[in-house]
C-alpha positions in Angstrom: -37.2 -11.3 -11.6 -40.2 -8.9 -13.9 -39.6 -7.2 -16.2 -42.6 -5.7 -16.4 -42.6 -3.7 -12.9 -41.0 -0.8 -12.4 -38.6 -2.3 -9.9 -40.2 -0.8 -7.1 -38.4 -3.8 -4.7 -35.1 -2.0 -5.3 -35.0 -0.5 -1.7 -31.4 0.9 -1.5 -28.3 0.9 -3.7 -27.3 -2.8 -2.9 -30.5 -3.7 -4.5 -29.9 -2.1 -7.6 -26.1 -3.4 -7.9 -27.9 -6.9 -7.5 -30.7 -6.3 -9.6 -28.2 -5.1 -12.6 -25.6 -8.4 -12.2 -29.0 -10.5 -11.9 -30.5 -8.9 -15.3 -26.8 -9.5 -17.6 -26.5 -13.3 -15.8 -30.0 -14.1 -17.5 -31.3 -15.5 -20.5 -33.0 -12.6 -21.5 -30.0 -10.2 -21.4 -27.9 -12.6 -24.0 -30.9 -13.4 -26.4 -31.6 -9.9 -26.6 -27.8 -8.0 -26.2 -25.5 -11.0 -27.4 -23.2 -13.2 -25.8 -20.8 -10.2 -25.6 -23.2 -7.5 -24.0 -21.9 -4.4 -25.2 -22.0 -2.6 -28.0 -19.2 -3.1 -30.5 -18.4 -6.7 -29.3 -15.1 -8.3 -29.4 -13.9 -5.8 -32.0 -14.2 -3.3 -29.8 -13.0 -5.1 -26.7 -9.9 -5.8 -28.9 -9.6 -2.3 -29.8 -9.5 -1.2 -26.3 -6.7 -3.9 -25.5 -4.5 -2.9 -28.1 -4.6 0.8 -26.6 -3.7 -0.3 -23.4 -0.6 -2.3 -25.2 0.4 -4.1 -22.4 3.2 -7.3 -23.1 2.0 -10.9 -22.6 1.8 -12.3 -19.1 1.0 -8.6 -17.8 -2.2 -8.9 -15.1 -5.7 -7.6 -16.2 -8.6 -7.0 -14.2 -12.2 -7.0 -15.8 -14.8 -5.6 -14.2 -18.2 -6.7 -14.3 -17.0 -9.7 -16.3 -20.7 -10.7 -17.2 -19.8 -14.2 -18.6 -15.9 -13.5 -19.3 -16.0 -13.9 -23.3 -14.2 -10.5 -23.7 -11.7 -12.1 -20.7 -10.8 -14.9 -22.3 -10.8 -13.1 -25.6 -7.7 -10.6 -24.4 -6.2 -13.9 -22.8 -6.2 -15.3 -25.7 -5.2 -12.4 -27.8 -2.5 -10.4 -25.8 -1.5 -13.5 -23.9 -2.6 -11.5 -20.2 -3.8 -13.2 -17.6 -7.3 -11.9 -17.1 -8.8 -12.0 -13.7 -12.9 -11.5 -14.3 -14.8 -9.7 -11.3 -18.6 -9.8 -11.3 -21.1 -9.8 -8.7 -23.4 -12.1 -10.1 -22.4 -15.7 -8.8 -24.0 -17.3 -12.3 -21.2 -15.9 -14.0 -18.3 -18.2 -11.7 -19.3 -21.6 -14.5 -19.8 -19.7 -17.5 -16.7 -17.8 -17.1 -14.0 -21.2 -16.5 -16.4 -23.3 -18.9 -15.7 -20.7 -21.9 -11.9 -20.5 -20.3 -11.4 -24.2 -20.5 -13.4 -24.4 -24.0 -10.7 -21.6 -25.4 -7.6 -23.6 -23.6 -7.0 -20.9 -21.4 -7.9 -22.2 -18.1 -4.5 -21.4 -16.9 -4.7 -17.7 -17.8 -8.3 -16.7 -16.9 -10.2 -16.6 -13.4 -13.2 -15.7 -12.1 -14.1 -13.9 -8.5 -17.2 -13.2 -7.0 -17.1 -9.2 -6.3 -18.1 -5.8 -6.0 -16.5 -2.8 -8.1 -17.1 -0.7 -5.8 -15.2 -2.9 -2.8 -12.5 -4.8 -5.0 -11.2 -8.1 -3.3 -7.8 -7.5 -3.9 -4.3 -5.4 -2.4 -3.4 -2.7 -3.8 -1.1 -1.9 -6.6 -1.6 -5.9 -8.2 -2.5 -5.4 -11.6 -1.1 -4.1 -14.5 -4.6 -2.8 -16.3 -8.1 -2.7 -15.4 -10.7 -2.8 -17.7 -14.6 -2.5 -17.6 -17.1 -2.4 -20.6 -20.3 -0.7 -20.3 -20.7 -1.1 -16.7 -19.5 1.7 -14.8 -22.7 4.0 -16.0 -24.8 1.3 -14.2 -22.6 1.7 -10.9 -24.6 3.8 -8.3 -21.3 4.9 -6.5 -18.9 5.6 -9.6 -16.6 7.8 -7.9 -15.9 5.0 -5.5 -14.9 2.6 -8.1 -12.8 4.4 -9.9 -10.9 5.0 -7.0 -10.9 1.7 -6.7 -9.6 0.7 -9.8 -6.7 3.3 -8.8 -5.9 1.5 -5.9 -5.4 -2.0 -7.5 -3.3 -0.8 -9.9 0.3 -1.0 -10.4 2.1 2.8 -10.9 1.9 3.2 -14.6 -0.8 0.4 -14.7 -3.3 1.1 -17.6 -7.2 2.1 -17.4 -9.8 1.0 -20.3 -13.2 2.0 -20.0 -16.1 2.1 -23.0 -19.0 3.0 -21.9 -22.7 4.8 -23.0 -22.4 8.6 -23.0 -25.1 10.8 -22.4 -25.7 14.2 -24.0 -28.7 16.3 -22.4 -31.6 15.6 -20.6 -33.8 12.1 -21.0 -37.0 11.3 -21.6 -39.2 10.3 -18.4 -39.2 6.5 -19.8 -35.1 6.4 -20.1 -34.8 7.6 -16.5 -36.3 4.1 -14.8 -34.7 1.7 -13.1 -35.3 -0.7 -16.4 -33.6 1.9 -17.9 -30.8 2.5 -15.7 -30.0 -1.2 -15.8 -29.7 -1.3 -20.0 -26.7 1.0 -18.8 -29.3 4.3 -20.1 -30.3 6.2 -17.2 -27.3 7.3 -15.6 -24.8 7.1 -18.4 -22.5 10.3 -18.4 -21.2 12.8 -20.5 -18.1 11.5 -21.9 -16.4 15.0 -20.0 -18.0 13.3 -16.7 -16.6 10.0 -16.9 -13.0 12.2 -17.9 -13.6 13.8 -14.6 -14.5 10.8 -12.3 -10.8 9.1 -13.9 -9.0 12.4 -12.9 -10.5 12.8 -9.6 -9.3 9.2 -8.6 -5.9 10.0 -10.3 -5.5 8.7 -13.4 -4.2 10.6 -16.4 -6.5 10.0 -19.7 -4.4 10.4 -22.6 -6.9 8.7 -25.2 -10.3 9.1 -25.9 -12.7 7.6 -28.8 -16.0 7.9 -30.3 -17.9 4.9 -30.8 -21.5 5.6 -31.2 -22.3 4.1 -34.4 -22.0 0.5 -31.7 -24.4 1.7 -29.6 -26.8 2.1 -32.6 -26.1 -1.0 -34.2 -26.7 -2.6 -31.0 -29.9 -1.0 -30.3 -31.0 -2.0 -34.1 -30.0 -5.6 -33.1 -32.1 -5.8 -30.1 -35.5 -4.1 -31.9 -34.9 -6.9 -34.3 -34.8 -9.6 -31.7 -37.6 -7.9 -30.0 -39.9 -8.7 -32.8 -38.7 -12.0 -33.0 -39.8 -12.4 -29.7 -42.8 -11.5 -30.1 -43.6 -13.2 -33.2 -42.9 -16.5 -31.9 -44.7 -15.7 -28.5 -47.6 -15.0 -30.7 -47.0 -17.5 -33.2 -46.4 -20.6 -30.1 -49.0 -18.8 -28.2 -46.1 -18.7 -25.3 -46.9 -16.6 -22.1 -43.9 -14.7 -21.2 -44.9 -13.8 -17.5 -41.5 -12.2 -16.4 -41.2 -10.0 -19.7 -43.2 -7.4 -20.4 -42.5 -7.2 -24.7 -44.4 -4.1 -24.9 -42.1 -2.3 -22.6 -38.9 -3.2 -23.8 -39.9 -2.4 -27.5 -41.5 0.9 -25.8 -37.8 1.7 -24.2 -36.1 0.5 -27.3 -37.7 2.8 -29.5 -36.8 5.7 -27.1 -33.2 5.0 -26.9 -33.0 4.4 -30.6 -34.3 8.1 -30.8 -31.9 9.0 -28.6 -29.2 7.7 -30.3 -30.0 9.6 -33.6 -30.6 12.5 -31.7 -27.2 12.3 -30.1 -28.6 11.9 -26.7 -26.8 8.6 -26.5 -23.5 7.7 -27.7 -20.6 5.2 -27.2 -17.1 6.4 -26.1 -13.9 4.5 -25.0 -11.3 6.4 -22.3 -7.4 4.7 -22.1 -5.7 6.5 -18.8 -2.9 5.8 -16.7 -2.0 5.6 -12.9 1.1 8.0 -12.5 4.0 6.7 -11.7 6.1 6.4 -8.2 9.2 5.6 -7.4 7.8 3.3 -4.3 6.8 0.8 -6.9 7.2 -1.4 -9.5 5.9 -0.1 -13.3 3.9 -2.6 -15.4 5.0 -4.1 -18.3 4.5 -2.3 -22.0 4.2 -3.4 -24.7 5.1 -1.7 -27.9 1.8 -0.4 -29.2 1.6 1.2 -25.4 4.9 2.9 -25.8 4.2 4.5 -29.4 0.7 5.9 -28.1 2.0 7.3 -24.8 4.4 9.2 -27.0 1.3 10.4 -29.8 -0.4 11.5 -26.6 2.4 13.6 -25.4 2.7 15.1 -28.4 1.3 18.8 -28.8 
């Protein structure tokens, strides 16, 4: 797949779900965003796990898994058995080859799927988490109700994600754009609303953006690296178009200092019912529930 086209082949919404799970399974997306693929990394993926303060053995779901090192990660950290969801089917060996490397074959397990269509009954898990994903998710109301549906009463949501604040420029409103998790981020109020309007309660919220600019430092840097051993090897890069990704880098780097673009994490919950079991907390959980009910 070009990079250097405006992706006019992306005919319907399917297309662009495929074309985003196709662009974070390649080569390009880990050279230039990291083996992680969100800002803040592992530190942050561990932040939002110790919010959610579930007890070992509970059932996690991760969305748009990418290549499952923030799944094994909580596996190996909380002790949860992670199930990693992704739509790209590239992801099914990287995701049990960095399980098995970690020794947690047992607790981590990749399925082939669609957020917005989860493969599972309802009310299975204990949490659900997704990093940086649902802003590149054309029907976001849809998955979050999904995510609802999968989830145990009291089950946990996690979500970090971009923000936006304001209007875009022309270049961060492409479909390039939108699949770098740009074009259609939301207000952090916005992504409030689409958790409430499926039903969950968010009782945490979090500022992150200084990760997003880090991250967007990280991949100028790596652009020029590119580019300097393109030039220095003479190498034609004929799917990637340099010029335009240092072109949309520099915009979203404005952006960022501008305040146009930011990084927030959201911790919710599924209300309770009496109909069903509650998940299993932990005792980080149990002291922020109480901070958050507190006036």
């Amino acid at each position: 797949m070009s990079t250097s086209e405006p992706y006019s082949f992306v005919a319907d919404l399917t297309d662009l779900k495929r074309c985003c799970a196709t662009v974070y399974a390649s080569d390009w997306a880990r050279l230039l965003l990291g083996e992680s693929l969100h800002p803040g990394g592992l530190a942050l993926t561990g932040r939002l796990g110790a919010l959610l303060g579930l007890e070992r053995n509970a059932r996690v779901l991760d969305v748009a898994s990418g290549s499952g090192h923030s799944a094994v990660y909580l596996a190996e950290r909380f002790g949860w058995s992670v199930t990693a969801i992704d739509l790209a089917d590239e992801h099914s060996t990287a995701v049990t080859a960095a399980a098995a490397r970690a020794g947690a074959s047992d607790r981590v397990a990749f399925v082939r799927g669609d957020a917005e269509a989860l493969p599972f009954a309802d009310e299975v898990f204990d949490a659900v988490i997704c990093e940086c994903a649902l802003c590149t998710f054309p029907a976001k109301a849809i998955a979050c109700a999904e995510f609802f549906r999968v989830l145990k009463p009291g089950g946990r949501i996690g979500l970090s994600d971009v923000t936006r604040n304001g209007s875009l420029p022309d270049d961060l409103a492409s479909v390039l754009a939108w699949v770098a998790c740009i074009a259609d981020a939301q207000p952090i109020a916005g992504y409030r609303s689409l958790f409430a309007a499926a039903g969950f309660a968010i009782d945490h919220e979090e500022r992150h953006d200084s990760a997003l600019q880090q991250l967007v430092d990280d991949i100028r840097k790596r652009l020029l690296g590119v580019e300097l051993i393109a030039k220095l090897q003479d190498l034609d890069l004929p799917d990637f178009d340099i010029a335009h990704a240092k072109s949309l880098a520099r915009s979203a780097e404005h952006a960022v200092r501008s305040g146009v673009l930011g990084y927030g994490l959201l911790v919710g919950t599924k209300p309770l019912s009496a109909s069903a079991s509650g998940v299993r907390w932990g005792p980080e959980s149990r002291a922020h529930g109480q901070q958050a009910e507190a006036p």
